[in-house]
C-alpha positions as CSV (number, residue, x, y, z in Angstrom):
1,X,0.0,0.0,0.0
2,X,1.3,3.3,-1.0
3,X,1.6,6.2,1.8
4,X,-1.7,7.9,0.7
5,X,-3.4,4.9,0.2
6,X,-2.4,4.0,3.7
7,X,-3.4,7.8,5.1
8,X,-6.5,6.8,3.6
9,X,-7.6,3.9,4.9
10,X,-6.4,5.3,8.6
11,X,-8.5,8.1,8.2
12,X,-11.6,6.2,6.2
13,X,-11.0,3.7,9.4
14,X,-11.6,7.1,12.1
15,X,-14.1,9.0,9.8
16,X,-16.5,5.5,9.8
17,X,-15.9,5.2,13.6
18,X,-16.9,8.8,14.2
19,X,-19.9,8.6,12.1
20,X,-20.8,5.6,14.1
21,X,-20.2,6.9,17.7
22,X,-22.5,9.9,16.2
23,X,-25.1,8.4,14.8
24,X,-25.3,6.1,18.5
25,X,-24.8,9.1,20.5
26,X,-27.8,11.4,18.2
27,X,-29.9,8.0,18.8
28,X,-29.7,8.0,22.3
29,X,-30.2,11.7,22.7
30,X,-33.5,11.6,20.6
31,X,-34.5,8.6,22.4
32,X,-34.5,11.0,25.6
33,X,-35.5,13.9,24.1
34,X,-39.1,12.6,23.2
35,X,-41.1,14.6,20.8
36,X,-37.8,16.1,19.4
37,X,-37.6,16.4,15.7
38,X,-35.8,13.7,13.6
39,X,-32.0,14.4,14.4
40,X,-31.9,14.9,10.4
41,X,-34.3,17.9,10.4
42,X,-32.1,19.5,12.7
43,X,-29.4,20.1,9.4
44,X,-32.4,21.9,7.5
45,X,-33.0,24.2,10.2
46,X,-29.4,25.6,10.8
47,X,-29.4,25.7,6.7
48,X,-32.5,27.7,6.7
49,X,-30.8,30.1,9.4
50,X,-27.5,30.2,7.5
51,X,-28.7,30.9,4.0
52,X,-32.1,32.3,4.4
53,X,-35.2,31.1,2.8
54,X,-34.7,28.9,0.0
55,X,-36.9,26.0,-2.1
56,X,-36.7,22.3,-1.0
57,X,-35.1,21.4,-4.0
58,X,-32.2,23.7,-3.4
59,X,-32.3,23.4,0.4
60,X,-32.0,19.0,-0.4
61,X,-28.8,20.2,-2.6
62,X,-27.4,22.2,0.4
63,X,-27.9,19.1,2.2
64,X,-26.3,16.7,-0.2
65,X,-29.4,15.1,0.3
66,X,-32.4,13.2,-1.7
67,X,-35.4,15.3,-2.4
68,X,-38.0,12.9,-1.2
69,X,-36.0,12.6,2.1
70,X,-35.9,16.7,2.6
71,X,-39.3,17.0,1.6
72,X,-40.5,14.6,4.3
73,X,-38.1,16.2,6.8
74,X,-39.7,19.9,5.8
75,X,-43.5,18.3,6.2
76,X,-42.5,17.5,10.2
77,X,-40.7,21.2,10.5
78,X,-43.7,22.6,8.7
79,X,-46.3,20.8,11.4
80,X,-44.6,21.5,14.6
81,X,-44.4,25.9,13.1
82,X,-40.4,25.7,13.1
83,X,-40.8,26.1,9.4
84,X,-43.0,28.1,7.2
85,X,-43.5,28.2,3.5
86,X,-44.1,31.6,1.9
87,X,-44.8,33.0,-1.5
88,X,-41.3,32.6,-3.9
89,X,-40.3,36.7,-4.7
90,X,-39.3,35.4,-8.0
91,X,-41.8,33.8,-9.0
92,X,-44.7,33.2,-6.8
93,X,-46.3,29.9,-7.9
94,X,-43.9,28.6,-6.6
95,X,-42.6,28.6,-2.9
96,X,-39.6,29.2,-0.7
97,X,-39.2,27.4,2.8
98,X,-37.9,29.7,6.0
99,X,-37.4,29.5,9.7
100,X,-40.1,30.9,12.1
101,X,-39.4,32.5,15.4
102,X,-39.7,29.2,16.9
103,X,-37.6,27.5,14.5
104,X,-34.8,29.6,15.7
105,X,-35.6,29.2,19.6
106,X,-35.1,25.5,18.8
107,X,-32.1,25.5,16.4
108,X,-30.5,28.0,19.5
109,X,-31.5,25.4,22.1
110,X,-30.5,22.5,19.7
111,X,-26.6,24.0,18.5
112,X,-26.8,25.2,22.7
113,X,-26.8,21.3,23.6
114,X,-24.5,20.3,20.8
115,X,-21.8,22.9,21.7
116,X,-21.9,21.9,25.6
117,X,-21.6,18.5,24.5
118,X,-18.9,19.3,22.0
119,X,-17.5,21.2,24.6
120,X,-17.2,18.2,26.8
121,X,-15.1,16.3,24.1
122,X,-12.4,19.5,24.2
123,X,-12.6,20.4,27.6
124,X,-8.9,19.8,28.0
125,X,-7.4,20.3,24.8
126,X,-5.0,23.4,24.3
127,X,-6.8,26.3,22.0
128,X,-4.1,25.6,19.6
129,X,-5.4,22.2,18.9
130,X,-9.0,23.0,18.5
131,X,-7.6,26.2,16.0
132,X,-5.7,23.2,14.3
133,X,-8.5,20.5,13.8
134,X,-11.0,23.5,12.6
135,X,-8.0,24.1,10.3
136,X,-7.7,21.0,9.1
137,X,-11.4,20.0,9.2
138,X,-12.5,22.9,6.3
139,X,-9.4,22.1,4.5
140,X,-10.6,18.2,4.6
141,X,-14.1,19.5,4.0
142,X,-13.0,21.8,1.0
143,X,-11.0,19.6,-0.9
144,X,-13.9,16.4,-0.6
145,X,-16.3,19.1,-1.9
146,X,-13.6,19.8,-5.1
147,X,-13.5,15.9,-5.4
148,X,-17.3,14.7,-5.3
149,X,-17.7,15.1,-8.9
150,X,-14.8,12.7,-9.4
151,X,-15.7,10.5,-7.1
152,X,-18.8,10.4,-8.4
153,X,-18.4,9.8,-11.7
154,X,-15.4,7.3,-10.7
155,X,-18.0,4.8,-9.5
156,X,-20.4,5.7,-12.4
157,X,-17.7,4.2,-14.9
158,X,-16.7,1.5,-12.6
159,X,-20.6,0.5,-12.7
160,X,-21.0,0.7,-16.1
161,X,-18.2,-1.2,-17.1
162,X,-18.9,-4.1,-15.0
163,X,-22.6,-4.1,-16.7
164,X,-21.0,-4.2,-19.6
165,X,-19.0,-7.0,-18.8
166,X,-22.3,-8.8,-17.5
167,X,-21.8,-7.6,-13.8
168,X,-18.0,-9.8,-13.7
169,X,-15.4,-7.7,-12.6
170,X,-11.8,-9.2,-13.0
């Protein structure tokens, strides 16, 4: 294995154990939290309040998300008032999707929680390390953004030529 293949697996090997101590923790929490939202709705919110009102299809693109799965999201923000949908400016048959007053009292409550508990995790590390891993975080974030597309369309032709060779890879 080359160096950067070997960087890569290391850090596929943390990334996948991160998302999966997450993803257990966000479970638990919501278990206690009844009557929460969906821990997923939670990312259209804090979009909402980020980059102002916007259509589900482009608010599911800011999400990196599937449509269907946004829209149903949107539905549950919509139902409990976090979320309202309004009249598009530009061209009003169709419509845009932004926080309500309460929307924001929960996204403030909700990033209040998530920063205490973040908080817990860097209690005792130096400000110099948490400058460095927000450092290195956008510039691992930036540089996965710039290589989606060829990711992407890497497993695209890796699918199509193994239908083209009846599914058989060699």
């Amino acid at each position: 294995m080359s160096g950067t293949e070997e960087f890569a697996d290391q850090i596929s090997e943390r990334l996948v154990k991160l998302q999966r101590m997450r993803d257990r923790t966000v479970a638990q929490i919501a278990a206690y939290a009844k009557g929460d939202l969906e821990p997923a709705a939670y990312a259209s919110l804090f979009h909402l309040i980020a980059d102002g009102p916007m259509r589900s299809g482009a608010l599911a693109e800011s999400l990196f998300s599937d449509p269907s799965t946004v829209s149903r999201q949107v539905a549950q923000l919509v139902d409990r008032k976090l979320v309202e949908r309004l009249a598009d400016p530009s061209d009003g048959r169709a419509s845009v999707l932004a926080i309500t007053a309460t929307g924001r009292e929960m996204a403030d409550h909700v990033r209040n929680r998530r920063n205490a508990n973040l908080g817990r995790v860097i209690a005792k590390w130096p400000a110099s390390d948490c400058a460095e891993l927000i450092r290195l975080l956008d510039r691992f974030i930036g540089d996965y953004e710039k290589c989606r597309p060829d990711m992407v369309a890497a497993v695209r032709h890796e699918t199509a030529a193994r239908s083209d060779k009846g599914g058989v890879t060699t």
